[in-house]
N, CA and C of each residue as an Amber inpcrd file, in Angstrom:
protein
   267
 147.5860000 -16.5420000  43.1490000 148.8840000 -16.3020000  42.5910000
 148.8320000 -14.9800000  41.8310000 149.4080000 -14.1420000  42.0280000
 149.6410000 -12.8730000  41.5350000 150.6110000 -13.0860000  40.0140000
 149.7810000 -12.4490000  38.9980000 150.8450000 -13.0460000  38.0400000
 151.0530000 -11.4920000  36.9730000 152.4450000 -11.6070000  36.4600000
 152.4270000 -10.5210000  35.8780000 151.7680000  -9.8730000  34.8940000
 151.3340000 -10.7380000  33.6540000 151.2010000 -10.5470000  32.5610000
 149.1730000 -10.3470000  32.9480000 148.6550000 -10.6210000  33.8540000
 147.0860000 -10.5540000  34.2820000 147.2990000  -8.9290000  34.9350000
 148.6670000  -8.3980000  35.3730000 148.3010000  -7.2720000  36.2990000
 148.7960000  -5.9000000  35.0330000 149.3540000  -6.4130000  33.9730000
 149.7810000  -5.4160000  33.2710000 148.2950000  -5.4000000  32.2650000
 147.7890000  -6.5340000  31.9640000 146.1420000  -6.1150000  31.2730000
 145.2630000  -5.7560000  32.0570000 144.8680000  -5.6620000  33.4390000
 144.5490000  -4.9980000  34.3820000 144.4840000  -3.6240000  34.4110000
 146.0970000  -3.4500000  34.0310000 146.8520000  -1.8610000  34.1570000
 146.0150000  -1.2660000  32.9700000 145.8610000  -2.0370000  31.7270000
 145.9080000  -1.3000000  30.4490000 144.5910000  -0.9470000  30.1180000
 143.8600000  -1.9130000  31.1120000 142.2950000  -1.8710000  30.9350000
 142.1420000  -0.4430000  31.5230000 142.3930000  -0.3020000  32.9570000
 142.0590000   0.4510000  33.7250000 142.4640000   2.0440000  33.1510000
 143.6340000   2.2240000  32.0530000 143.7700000   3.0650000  31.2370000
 142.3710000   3.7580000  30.4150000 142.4060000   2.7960000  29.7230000
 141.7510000   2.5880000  28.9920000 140.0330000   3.2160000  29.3340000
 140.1930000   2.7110000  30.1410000 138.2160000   2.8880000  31.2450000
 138.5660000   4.6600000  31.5910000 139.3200000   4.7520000  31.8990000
 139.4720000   6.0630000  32.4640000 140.2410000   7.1520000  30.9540000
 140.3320000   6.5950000  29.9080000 140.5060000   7.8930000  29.0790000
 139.4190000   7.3360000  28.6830000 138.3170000   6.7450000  28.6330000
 137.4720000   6.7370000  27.6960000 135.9600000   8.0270000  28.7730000
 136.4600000   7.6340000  29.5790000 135.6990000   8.7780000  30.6760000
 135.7850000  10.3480000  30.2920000 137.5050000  10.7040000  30.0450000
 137.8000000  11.3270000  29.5140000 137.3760000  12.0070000  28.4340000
 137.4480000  11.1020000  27.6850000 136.5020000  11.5180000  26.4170000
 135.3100000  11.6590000  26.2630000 134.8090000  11.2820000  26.9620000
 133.2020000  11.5880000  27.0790000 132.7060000  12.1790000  27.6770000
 133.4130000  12.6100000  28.8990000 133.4870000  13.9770000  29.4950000
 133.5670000  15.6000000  28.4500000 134.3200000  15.1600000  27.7830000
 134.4290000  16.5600000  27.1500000 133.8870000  16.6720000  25.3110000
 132.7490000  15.2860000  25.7670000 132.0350000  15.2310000  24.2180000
 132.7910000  15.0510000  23.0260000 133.7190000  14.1410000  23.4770000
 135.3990000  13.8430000  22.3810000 135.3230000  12.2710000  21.9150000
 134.1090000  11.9210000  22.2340000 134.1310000  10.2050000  21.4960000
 134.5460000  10.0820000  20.1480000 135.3360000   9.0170000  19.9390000
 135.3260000   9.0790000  18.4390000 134.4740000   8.0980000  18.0640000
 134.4810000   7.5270000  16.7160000 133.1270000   6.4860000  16.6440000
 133.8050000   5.3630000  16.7890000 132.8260000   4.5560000  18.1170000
 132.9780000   3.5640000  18.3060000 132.7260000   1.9530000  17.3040000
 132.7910000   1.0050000  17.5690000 133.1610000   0.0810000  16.6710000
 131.6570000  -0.4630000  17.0880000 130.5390000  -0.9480000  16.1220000
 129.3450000  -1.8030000  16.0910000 129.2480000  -2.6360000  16.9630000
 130.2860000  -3.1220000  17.0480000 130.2670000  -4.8850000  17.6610000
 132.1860000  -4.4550000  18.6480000 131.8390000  -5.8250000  19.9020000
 132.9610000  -6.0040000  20.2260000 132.9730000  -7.1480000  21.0960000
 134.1860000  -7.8970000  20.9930000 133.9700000  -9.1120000  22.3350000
 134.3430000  -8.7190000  23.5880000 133.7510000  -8.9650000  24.3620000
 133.6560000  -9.1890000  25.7230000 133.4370000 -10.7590000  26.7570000
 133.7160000 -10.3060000  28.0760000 133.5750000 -11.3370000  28.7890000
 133.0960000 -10.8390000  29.9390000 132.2570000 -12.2170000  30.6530000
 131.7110000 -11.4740000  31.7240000 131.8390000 -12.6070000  32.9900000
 132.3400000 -12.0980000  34.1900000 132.4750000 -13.1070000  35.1880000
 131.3340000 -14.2610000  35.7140000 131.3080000 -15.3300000  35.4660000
 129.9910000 -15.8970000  36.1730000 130.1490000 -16.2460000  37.6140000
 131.2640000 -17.1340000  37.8890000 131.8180000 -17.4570000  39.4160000
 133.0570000 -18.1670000  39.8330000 133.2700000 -18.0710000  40.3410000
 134.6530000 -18.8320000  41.0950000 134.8610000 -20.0450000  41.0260000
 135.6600000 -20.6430000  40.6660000 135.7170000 -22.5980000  40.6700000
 136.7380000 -22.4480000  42.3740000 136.2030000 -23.8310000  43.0430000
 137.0530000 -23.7910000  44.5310000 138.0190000 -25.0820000  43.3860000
 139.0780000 -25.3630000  44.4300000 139.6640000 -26.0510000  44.0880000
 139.6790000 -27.5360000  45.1730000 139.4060000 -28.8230000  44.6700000
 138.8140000 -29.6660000  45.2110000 139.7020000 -29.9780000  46.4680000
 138.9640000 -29.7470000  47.8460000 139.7540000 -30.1860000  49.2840000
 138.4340000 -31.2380000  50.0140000 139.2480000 -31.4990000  50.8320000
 138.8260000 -32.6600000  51.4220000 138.0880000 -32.1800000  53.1020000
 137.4380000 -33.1520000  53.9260000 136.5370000 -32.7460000  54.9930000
 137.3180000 -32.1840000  55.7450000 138.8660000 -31.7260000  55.8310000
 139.6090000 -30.5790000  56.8070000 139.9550000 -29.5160000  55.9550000
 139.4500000 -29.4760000  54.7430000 139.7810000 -28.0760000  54.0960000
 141.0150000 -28.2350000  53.7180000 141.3640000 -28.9150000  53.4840000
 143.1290000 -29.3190000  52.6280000 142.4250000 -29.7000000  51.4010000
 143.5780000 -28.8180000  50.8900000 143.7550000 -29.1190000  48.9310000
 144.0550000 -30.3600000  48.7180000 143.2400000 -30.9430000  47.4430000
 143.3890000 -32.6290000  47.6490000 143.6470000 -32.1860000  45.4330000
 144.1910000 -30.9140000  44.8550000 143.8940000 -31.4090000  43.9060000
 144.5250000 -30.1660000  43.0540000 144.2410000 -29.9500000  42.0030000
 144.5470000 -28.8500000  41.0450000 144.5060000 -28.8510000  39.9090000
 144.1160000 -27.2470000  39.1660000 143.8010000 -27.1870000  38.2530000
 144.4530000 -28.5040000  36.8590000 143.4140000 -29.0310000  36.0200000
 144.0340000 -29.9420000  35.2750000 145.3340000 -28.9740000  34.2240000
 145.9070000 -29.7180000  33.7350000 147.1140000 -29.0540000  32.7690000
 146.3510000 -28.4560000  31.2810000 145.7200000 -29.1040000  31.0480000
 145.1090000 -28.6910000  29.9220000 143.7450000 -27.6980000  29.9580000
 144.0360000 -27.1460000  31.3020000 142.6810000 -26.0470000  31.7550000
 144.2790000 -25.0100000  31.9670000 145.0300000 -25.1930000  32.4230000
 145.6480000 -24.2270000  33.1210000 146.4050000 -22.9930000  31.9800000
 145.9360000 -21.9140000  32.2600000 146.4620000 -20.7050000  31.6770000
 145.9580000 -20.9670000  30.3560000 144.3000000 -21.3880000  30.2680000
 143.5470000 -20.8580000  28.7290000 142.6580000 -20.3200000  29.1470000
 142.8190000 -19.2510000  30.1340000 141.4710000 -18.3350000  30.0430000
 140.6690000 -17.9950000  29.1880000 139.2340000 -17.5740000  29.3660000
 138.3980000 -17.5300000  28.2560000 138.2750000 -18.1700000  26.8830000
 138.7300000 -19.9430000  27.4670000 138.4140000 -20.7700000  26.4070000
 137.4570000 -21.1010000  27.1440000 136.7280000 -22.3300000  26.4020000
 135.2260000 -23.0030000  26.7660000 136.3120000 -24.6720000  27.4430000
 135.4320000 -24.9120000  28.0210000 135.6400000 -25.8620000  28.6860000
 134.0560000 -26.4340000  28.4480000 133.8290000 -27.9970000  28.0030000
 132.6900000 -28.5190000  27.5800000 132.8150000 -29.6740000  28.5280000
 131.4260000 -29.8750000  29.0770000 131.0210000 -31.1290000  30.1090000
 131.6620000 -31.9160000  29.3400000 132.1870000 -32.8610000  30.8000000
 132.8660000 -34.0180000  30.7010000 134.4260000 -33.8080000  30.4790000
 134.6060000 -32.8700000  30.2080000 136.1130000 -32.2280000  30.1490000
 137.2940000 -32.4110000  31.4050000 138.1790000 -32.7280000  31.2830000
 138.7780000 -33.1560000  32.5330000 138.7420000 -31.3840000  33.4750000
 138.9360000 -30.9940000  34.3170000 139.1200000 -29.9620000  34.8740000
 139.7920000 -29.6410000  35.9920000 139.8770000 -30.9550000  36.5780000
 140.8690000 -30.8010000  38.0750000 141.7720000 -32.4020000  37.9000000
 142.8170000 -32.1180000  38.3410000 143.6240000 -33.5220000  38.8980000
 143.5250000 -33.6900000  39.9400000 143.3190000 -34.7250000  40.8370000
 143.5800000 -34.8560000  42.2100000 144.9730000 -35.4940000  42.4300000
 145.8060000 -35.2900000  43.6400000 146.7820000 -35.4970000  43.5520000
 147.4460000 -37.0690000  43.4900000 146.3910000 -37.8520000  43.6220000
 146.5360000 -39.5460000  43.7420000 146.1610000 -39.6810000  42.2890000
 146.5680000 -38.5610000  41.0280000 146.3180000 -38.6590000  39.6180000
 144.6930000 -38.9940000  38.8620000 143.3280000 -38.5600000  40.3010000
 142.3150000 -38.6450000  39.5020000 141.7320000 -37.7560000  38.1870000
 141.0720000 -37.9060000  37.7420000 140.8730000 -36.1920000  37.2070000
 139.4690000 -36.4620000  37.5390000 138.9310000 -35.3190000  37.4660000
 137.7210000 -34.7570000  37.6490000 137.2410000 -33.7650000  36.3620000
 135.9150000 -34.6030000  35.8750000 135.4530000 -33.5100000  34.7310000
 134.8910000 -32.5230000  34.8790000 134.6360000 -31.4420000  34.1580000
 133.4510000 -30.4470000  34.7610000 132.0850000 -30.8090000  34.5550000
 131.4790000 -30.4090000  35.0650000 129.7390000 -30.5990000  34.7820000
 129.1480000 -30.9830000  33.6810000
């Protein structure tokens, strides 16, 4: 799903990466900050389908649109559509 508000921090990042090039190109850093948060990709979650490759399920409601929160084993993480849930690991 293409969503807006992921392609405009996308946009701002990609700003961002490229004046900071900028600046360091022409020995113009200003001082950077000690510390900073970050995130880093580990892998892809599939979304649970069945032995023909049909979607049997989806993201749980209380996972959906909290990126870069923690999600802790045993946590619900998927619904299946016959209302199971499924925890994570």
């Amino acid at each position: 799903m293409l969503r807006q508000d992921v392609l405009e921090l996308m946009h701002t990042m990609t700003q961002q990466i490229l004046e900071f090039g900028a600046l360091y190109n022409t020995n113009s850093l200003p001082a950077l900050p000690k510390q900073t948060a970050a995130f880093r990709y580990l892998h892809s979650i599939t979304l649970p389908m069945n032995d023909k490759g049909e979607r049997i399920g989806m993201v749980h409601k209380n996972v959906q649109d909290r990126d870069y929160q923690p999600i802790y084993p045993g946590e619900p993480i998927f619904t299946l559509f016959d209302g199971t849930e499924i925890p994570s690991p």
